[in-house]
C-alpha positions in Angstrom: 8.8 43.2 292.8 7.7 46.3 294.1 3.9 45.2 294.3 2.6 48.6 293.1 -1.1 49.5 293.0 -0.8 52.2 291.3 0.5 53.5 288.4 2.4 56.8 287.7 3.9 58.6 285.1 7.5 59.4 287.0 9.9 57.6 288.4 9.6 58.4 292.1 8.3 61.4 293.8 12.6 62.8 293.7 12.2 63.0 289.8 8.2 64.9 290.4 10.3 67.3 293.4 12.9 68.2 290.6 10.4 68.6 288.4 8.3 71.0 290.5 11.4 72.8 291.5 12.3 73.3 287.6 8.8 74.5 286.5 8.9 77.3 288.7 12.4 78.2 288.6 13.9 81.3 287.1 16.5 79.8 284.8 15.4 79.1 281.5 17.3 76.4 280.6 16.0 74.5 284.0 12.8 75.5 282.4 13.2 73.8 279.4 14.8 70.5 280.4 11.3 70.1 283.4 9.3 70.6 279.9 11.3 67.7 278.2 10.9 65.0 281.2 7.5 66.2 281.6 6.9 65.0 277.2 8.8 61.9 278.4 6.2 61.4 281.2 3.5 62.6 278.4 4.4 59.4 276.2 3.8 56.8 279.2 0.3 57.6 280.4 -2.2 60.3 280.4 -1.1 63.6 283.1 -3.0 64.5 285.9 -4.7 68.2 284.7 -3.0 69.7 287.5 0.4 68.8 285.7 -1.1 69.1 282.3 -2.3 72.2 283.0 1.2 73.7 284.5 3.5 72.6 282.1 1.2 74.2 278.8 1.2 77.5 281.0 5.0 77.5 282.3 5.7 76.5 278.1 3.4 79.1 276.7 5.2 82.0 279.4 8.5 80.8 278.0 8.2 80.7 274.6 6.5 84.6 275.0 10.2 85.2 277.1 12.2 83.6 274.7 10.4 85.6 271.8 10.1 89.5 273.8 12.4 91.0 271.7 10.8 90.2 268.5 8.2 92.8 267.0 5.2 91.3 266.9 4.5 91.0 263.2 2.5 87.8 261.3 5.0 86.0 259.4 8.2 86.4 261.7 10.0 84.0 263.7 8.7 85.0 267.0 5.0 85.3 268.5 2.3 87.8 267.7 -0.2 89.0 269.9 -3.0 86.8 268.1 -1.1 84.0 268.3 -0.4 84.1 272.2 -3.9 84.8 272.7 -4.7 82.2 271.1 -2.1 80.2 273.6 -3.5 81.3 276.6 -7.3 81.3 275.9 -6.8 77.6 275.2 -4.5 76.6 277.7 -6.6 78.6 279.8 -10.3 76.8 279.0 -8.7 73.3 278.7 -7.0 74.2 282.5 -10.5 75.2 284.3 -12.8 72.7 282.2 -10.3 69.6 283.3 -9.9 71.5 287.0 -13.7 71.4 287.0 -14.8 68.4 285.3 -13.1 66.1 287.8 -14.9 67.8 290.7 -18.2 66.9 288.6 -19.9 64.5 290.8 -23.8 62.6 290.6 -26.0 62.1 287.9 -26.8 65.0 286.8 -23.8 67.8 285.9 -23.5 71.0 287.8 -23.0 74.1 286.5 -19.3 75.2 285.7 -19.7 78.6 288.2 -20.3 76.7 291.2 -18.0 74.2 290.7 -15.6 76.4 290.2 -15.9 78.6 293.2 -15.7 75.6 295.8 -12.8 74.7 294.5 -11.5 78.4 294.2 -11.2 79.5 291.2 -12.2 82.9 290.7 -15.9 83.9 289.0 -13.9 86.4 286.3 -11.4 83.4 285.2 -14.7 81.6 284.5 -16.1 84.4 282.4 -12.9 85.0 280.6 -12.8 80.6 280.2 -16.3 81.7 278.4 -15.7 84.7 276.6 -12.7 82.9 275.0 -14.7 79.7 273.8 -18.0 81.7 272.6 -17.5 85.7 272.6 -15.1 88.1 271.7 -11.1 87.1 272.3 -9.9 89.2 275.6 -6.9 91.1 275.6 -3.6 89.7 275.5 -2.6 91.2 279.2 -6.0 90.1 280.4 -5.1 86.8 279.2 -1.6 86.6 280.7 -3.2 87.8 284.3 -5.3 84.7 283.9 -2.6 82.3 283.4 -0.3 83.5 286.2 -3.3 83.6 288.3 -3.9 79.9 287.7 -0.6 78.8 287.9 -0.2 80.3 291.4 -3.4 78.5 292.2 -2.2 75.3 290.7 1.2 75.8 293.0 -1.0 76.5 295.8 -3.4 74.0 295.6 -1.6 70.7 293.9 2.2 71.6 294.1 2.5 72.3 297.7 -0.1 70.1 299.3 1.7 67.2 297.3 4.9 68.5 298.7 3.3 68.7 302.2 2.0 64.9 301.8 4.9 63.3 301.2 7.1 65.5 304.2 3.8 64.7 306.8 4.2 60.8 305.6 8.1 61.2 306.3 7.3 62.6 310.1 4.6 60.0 310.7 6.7 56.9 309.5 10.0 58.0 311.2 8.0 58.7 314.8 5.9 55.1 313.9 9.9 53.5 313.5 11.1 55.4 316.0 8.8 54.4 318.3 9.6 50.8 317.9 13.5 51.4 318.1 12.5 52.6 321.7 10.2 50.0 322.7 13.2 47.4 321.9 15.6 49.2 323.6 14.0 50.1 326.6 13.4 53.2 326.0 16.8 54.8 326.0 17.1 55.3 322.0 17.2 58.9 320.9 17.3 60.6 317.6 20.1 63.4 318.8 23.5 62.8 318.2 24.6 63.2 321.7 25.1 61.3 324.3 23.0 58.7 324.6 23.2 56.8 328.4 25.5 56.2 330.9 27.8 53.1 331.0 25.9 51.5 334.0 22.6 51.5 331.7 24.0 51.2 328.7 23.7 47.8 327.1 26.3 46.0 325.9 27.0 42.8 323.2 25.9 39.9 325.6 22.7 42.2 327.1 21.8 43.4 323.9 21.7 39.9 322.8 19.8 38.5 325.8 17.5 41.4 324.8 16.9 40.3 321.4 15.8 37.1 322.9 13.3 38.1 325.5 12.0 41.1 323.7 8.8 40.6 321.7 8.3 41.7 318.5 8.5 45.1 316.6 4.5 46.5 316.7 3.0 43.8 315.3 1.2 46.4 312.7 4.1 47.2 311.2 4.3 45.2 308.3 0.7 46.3 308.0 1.1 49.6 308.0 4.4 49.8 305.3 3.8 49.0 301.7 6.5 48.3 298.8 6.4 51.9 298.2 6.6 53.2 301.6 9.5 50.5 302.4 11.5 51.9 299.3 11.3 55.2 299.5 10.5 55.9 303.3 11.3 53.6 305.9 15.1 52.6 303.9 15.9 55.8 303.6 15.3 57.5 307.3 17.0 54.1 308.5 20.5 55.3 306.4 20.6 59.0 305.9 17.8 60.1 308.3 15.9 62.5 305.5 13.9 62.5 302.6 12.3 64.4 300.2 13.5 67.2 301.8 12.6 66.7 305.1 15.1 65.8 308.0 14.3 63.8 310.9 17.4 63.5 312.5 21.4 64.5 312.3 22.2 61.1 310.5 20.3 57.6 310.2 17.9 56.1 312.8 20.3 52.9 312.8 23.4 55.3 313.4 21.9 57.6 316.1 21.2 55.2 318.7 24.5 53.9 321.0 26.3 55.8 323.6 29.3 57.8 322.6 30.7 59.0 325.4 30.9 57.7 329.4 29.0 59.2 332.0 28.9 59.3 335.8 26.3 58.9 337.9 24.4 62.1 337.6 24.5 61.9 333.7 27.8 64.6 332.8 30.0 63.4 330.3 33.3 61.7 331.1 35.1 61.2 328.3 34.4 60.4 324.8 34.7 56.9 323.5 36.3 55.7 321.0 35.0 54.1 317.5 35.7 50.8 318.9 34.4 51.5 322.4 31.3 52.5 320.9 31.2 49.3 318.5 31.5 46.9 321.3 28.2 48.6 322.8 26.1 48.8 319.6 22.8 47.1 320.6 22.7 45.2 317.0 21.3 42.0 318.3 18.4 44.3 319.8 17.1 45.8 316.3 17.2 42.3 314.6 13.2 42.2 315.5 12.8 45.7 313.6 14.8 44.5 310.7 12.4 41.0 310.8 9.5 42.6 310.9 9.8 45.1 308.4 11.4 42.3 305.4 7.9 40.7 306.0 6.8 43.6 304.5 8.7 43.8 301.9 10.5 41.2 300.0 13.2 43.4 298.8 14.2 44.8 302.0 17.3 43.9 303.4 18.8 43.9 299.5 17.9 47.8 299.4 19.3 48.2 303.0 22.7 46.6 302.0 22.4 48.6 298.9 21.9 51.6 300.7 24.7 50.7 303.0 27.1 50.1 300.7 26.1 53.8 299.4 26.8 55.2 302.9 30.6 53.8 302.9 30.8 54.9 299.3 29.8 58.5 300.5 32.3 58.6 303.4 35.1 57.5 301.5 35.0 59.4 298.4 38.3 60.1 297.2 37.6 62.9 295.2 36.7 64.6 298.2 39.7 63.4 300.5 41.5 66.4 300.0 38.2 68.7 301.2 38.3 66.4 304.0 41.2 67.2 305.3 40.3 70.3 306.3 37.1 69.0 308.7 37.6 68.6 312.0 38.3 65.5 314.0 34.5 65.5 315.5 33.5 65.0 312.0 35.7 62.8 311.0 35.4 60.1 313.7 31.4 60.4 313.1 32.2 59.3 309.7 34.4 56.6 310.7 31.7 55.5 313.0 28.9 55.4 310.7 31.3 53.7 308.1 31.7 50.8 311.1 28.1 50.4 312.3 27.6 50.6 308.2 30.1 47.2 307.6 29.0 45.8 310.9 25.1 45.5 309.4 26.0 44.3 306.0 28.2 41.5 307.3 25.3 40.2 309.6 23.1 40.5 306.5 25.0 38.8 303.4 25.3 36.0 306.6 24.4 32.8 306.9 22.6 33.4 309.9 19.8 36.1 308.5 19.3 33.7 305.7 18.6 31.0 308.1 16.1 34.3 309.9 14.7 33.8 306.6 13.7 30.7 306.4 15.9 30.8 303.2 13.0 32.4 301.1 14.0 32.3 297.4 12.7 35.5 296.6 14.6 37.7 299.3 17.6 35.8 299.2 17.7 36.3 295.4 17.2 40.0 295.5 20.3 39.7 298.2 22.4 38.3 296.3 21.6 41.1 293.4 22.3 44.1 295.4 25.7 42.5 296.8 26.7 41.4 293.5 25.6 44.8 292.2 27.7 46.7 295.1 30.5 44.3 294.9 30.6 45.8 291.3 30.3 49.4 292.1 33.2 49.0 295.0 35.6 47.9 292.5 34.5 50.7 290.1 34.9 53.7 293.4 37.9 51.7 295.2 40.9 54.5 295.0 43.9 53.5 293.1 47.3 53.9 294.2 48.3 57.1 292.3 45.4 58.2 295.0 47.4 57.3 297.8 44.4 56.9 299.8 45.7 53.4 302.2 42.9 54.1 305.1 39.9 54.7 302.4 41.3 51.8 300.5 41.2 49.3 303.1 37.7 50.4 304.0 36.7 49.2 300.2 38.6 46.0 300.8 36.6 45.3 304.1 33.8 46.0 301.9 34.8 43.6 299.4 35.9 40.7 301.6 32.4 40.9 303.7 30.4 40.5 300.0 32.6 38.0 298.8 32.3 35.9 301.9 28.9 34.9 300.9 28.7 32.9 298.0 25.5 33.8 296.0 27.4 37.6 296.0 30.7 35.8 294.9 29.2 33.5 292.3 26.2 35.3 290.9 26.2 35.5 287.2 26.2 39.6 286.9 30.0 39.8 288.5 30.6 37.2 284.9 28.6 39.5 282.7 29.4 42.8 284.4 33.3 42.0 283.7 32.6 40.6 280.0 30.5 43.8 279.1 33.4 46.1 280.0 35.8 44.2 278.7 33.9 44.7 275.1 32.6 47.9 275.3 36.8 48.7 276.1 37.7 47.0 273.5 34.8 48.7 271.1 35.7 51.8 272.6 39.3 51.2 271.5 38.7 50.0 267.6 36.1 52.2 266.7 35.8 50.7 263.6 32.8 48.6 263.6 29.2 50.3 263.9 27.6 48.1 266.2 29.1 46.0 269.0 27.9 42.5 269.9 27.6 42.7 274.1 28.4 38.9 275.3 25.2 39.3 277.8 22.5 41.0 279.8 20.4 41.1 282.8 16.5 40.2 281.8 14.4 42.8 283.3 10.3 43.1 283.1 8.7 45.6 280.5 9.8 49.1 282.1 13.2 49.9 283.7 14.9 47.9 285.9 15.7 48.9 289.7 19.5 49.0 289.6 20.6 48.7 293.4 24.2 50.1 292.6 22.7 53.3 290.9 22.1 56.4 293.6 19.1 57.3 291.0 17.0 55.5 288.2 18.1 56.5 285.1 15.9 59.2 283.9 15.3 59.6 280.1 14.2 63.1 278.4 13.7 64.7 275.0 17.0 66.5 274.7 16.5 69.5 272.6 19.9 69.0 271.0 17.8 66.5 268.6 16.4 69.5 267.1 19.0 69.6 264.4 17.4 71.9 262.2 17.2 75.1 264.0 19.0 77.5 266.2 19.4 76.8 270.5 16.0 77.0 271.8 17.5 80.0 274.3 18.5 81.7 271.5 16.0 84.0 272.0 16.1 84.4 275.7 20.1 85.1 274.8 20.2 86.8 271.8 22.7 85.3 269.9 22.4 82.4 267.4 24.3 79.0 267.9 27.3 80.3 265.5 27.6 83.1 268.1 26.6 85.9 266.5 23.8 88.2 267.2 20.2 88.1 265.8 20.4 91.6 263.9 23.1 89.9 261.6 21.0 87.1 260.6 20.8 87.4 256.7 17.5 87.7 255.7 17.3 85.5 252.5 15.1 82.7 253.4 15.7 80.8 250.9 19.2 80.6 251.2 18.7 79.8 254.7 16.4 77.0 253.9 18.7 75.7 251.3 21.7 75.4 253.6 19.3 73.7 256.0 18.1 70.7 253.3 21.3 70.2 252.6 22.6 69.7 255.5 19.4 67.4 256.4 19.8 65.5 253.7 23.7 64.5 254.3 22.5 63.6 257.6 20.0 61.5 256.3 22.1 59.9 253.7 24.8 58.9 256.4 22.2 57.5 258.6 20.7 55.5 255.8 24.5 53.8 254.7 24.8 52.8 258.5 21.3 51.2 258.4 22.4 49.2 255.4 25.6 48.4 256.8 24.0 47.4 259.9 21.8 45.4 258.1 24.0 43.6 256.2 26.4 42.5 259.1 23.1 41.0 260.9 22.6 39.1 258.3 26.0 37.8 258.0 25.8 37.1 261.8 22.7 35.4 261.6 24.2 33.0 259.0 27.3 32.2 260.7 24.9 31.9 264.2 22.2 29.9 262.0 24.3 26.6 261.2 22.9 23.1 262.7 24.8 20.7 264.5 25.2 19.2 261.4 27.1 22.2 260.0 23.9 23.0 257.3 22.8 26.4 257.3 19.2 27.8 257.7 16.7 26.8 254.9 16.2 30.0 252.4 12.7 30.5 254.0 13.6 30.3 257.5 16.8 32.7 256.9 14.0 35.2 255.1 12.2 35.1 257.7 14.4 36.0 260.7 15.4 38.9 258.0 11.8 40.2 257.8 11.7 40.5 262.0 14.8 42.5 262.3 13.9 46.3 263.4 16.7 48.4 262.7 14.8 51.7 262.3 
């Protein structure tokens, strides 16, 4: 759906921004959980050396942290000077031979020196890369100077360049949109959140209409110009919120900065302000309809993502767990946010309609996606809507707007997820209430391709790590870098007996493994009771003893 070209190892270029953040940040326990999604990235696909290279530095620095206190003896739980040398003399030649092989280009190779130096890594570094392979092993704080040499080099020369392509891509596709919001409204759009134009110039329903008509198209290499991937996490983004990946364009979205708020006189001062449904009635809607054409050719998912994203907007403004906080904002801000919650319902009414499916030609694949995201954010609205303890009536009738404009399109108010979405929670309540059976038989779910799926109603993908909690067998992997052992006491009172120790520890690994197996078997045996009750023919005759075998030897319960 997305029509990638390319394949990476994260999920979007948010997840590699936290990650870079986390790599390079202070706390160890941020540290530690960058490492773990960088293994989960490790398990998809090969890293780029650049990545490769940080994470075996950042890992090997914090492990020598964790371990300072420690004296460094052989045979101790922490890391001797041999040992660390050993780290960082490998992570180190691995580091400049992958930094220096992929600049290695022609027939015949060229030496490692001069490859090195145009791409700026120092002469010594390539000495010490091999003095560590052939030679004598260099110092320990020789070793360490490399290694926070190269990861500032690494920061300098991958990190922030990376960082600096995606926020020059965000400037270059909100000036390419922005320019087309002007060139269909005459000129008088603006990414400020003032006033806009005076009431004699300002356009109103019928003009904007009459301009939707007689205006030609959005730049007609738009659609050219915007990939899947640049629709997804660019162009639907700046529309909404105005700002991504960490770069902001303007005070809110490109579709909620345009439209006069206030009247002016003649010579351009300010009046008065208007009010939220002054400045509705001279939205130019009908005059971005173009934009929004254009750019769906582009993309097939596009005006599902812009509903979802939407939908998010009114979720966001009408939080209720911060209603309270909001009382305390001023009125300025308040009526912005009832604006933008407006111009927000005004567009998703016009696209769940029957009139931009007929704009569509009523393509299959667009409409389908459509119906997704509504029936996805029909879902989410009934999940966020405040109850009445709340006593929130204004945010609650925003969520029922919400819910009537989904509903009044019937592939949203029919589609099969609102069945299986209210079957699921009814079972996983109902699990969650028994808690007696060890596996719970869901009555559905939503097919997806190999990978995850895009889930419009989720603000982020659902990320997956190696959660050092699995580690069962030993202490908090901070416990170092703290001092004190999971039980809370200090490491000086650790008992020394090993073998105790290592007793307590089977023991303990072995009940565990014993309860894991008896829930296997139980498992086991209650798919096979399930598979015979499931197996039966029409003519009430169960499975055949080979065929019933069979489907036994398939099931994968480890």
């Amino acid at each position: 759906m997305s029509g990638r070209r390319n394949y990476v190892q994260w999920l979007d270029w948010r997840e590699w921004q936290d990650v870079h953040a986390a790599l390079f940040s202070q706390d160890v326990y941020v540290q530690q959980r960058a490492l773990s999604r960088v293994a989960a990235w490790r398990s998809r696909a090969q890293l780029p050396v650049a990545i490769s290279a940080t994470v075996q530095l950042v890992e090997i620095q914090l492990h020598e942290q964790m371990a300072d206190h420690h004296h460094h003896g052989v045979g101790v739980a922490s890391r001797s000077h041999m040992e660390l040398s050993l780290q960082y003399a490998s992570a180190i030649v691995r580091c400049v031979n992958g930094l220096v092989d992929s600049a290695q280009k022609g027939t015949y190779a060229m030496a490692v020196s001069g490859l090195a130096q145009r791409i700026g890594i120092p002469l010594w570094i390539v000495d010490l890369r091999h003095e560590s392979t052939h030679n004598q092993m260099p110092s320990l704080p020789v070793l360490r100077f490399a290694a926070q040499h190269l990861l500032a080099w690494l920061r300098s020369n991958y990190w922030y360049k990376q960082e600096e392509l995606l926020r020059t891509q965000v400037l270059e596709i909100s000036d390419l949109l922005q320019a087309n919001i002007n060139k269909l409204l005459g000129g008088e759009a603006s990414t400020s959140a003032s006033t806009l134009s005076a009431p004699s110039e300002a356009k109103t329903a019928p003009e904007a209409t009459e301009t939707a008509n007689t205006t030609p198209e959005a730049s007609p290499g738009l659609a050219q110009l915007l990939d899947a991937d640049k629709m997804r996490f660019f162009v639907v983004p700046l529309l909404v919120s105005g700002e991504q990946f960490g770069e902001r364009i303007a005070a809110t979205g490109l579709l909620f900065s345009i439209g006069a708020r206030a009247d002016n006189d003649a010579n351009g001062e300010q009046q008065h302000a208007l009010t939220v449904d002054e400045q509705m009635a001279r939205y130019p809607r009908d005059a971005l309809i173009p934009l929004l054409l254009e750019l769906q050719s582009a993309w097939r998912s596009f005006s599902a993502s812009l509903v979802a994203q939407l939908c998010r907007k009114v979720f966001q403004h009408n939080d209720a767990s911060t209603a309270q906080e909001e009382e305390e904002v001023n009125d300025d801000e308040v009526l912005e946010k009832q604006r933008e919650t407006e111009i927000c319902l005004l567009w998703i009414k016009y696209l769940v309609a029957n009139e931009w499916r007929e704009k569509l030609k009523f393509a299959a694949e667009p409409v389908d996606d459509l119906y997704q995201a509504g029936a996805e954010m029909l879902c989410k609205s009934e999940e966020l809507k405040p109850t009445k303890k709340q006593q929130l009536p204004q945010m609650k009738a925003v969520f029922e707007r919400l819910q009537a404009i989904l509903k009044s399109c019937k592939g949203i108010r029919t589609h099969p997820l609102l069945g299986t979405d209210a079957a699921v929670n009814t079972a996983t309540s109902e699990a969650a209430t028994a808690a007696a059976a060890p596996w719970t038989q869901l009555p559905g779910w939503n097919e997806c391709p190999l990978g995850l799926r895009y889930a419009y109603s989720e603000i982020e993908y659902e990320r997956f790590e190696y959660p050092v909690e699995l580690d069962g067998l030993g202490t908090s992997a901070d416990a170092f870098a703290r001092g004190v052992l999971d039980d809370g006491h200090s490491m000086e009172d650790v008992d020394e007996d090993a073998d105790a120790r290592m007793d307590a520890a089977m023991q303990d690994l072995d009940a565990t493994y014993d309860q894991t197996l008896r829930e296997a078997l139980a498992l086991k045996e209650t798919i096979v009771q399930q598979v015979v009750r499931e197996g039966q023919s029409a003519h009430q005759k169960l499975l055949p003893q080979e065929e019933l075998q069979r489907i036994q030897s398939e099931i994968e319960i480890w």
